[in-house]
N, C-alpha and C positions, 0 to 999 in steps of 0.2 A: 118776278122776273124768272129767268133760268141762264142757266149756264150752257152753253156747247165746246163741245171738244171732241175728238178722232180716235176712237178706239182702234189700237194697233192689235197684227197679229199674236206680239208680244203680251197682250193681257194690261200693256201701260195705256194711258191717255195722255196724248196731244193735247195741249189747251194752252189760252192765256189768261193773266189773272194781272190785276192792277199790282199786285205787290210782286210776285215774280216774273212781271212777262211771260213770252214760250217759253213753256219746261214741259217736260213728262214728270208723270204722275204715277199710280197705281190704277190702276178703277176702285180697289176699296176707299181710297183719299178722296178719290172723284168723286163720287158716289154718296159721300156720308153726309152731305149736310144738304143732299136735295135728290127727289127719284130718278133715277134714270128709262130712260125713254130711246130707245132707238126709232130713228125717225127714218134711215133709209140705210140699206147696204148698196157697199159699191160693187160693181160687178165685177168680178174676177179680170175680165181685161185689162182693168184701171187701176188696179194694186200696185205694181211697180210703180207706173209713174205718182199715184199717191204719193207713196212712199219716200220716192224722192224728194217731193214736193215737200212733205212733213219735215223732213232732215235738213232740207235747204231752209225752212222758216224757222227750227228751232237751230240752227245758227246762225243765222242772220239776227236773231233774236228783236227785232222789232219791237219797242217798249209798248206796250198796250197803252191804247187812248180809247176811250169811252162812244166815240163815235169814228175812227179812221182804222182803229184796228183792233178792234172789242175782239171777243170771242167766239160769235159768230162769224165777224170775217174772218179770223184766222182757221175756222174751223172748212171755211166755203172755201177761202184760200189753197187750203192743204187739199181737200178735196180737186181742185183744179176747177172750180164751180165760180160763176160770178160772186164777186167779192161785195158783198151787201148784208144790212144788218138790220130786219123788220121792228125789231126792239129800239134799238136806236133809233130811227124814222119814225114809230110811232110816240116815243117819247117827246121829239123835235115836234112833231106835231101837236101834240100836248099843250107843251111851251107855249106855242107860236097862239094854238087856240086863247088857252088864259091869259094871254100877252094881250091880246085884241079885245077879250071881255074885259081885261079892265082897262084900258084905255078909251073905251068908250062908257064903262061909269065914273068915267071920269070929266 
């Protein structure tokens, strides 16, 4: 698997985690127990309202759920991007696959 989260101008990350929900971070904290990978920069016109976004999520503080508000949605969330999670979905599909092979060796 992987992780995502929202690297601030500040050098913290935005993320959520099953034991802390949204918190900020470090990026060293973030960073240490898997490679980090930038996957897209937002463009300069969409900083503020990011930003916002970020600070409204991490006080609203939404507990993290595994599929409704993992870390990718929280990360596409703050971002102001559709809120979807390919990890979750492929996982669900997974499931659903070995659910149907064994009900039919069965």
């Amino acid at each position: 698997g992987r992780h995502e989260g929202v690297l601030l101008p500040s050098g913290n990350v935005a993320h959520t985690t099953p034991e802390q929900g949204p918190h900020l971070c470090s990026f060293h904290n973030f960073s240490r127990t898997l490679p980090v990978i930038v996957e897209n920069e937002l463009p300069a016109m969409r900083h503020h309202s990011a930003l916002a976004s970020v600070r409204e999520l991490l006080t609203i503080k939404e507990p993290y759920h595994p599929t409704n508000n993992n870390c990718e949605i929280f990360a596409r969330r703050a971002l102001l991007e559709k809120a979807e999670s390919p990890q979750a979905l492929g996982w669900t599909f997974l499931v659903l696959i070995a659910g149907l092979l064994y009900l039919n060796s069965q």
